[in-house]
C-alpha positions in Angstrom: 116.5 83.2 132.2 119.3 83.5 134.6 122.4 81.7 133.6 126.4 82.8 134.2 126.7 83.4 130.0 123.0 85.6 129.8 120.6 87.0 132.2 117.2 88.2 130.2 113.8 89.6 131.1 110.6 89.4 129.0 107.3 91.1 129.5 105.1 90.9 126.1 106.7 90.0 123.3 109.7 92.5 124.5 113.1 90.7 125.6 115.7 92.9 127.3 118.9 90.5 127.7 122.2 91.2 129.5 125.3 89.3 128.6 128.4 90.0 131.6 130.8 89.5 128.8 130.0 92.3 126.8 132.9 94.4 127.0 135.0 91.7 125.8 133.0 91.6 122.7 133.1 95.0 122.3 130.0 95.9 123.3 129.9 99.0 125.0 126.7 100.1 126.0 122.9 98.5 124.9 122.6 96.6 121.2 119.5 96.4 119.9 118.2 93.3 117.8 116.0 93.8 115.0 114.4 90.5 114.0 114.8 89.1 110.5 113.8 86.5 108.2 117.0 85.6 107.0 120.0 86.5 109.0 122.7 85.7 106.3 121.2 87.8 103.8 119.8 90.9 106.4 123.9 90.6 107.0 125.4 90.9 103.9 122.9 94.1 102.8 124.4 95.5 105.8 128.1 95.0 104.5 127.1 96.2 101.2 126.2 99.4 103.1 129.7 99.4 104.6 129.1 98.4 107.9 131.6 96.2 109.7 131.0 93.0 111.0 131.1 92.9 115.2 130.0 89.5 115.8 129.5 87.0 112.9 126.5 84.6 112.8 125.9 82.6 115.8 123.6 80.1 117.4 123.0 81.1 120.3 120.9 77.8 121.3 117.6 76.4 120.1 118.5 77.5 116.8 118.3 81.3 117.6 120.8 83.3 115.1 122.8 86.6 116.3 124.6 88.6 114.8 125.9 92.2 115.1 127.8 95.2 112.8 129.4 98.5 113.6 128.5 101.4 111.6 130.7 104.2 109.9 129.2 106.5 113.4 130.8 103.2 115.3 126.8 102.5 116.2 126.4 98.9 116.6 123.2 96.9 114.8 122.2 93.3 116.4 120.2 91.0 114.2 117.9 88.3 114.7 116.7 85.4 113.2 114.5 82.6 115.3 114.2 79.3 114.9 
């Protein structure tokens, strides 16, 4: 996929993405995604951890959910959820 919002490469079942406007969503360096069932709920155990929320819930088309938090160590934790 090579569009101006997202540029991504998949080999497998393996999908490295790039988004240009990263740094103005904070992102500072690679995010990894760790699928889940259920984004919402994956999201809120994460806050009960006290994590911070970096990017709430989105659809990022077709249905895919994303979603990201910041750590206490200020690691950030992408999560998720496909259609």
């Amino acid at each position: 996929m090579d569009e101006a919002y997202y540029v991504s490469f998949r080999v497998g079942d393996l999908e490295i993405g790039l988004d240009p406007h990263g740094h103005h969503k904070g992102m500072t360096g690679p995010v990894a995604y760790w699928q889940v069932n259920d984004i919402r709920k994956s999201l809120q155990l994460l806050l009960d951890a006290d994590a911070q929320v970096q990017q709430e819930v989105q659809d990022v088309g077709g249905g895919k959910l994303i979603a990201s938090v910041k750590d206490a160590d200020g690691n950030i934790t992408g999560l998720l959820q496909s259609p």
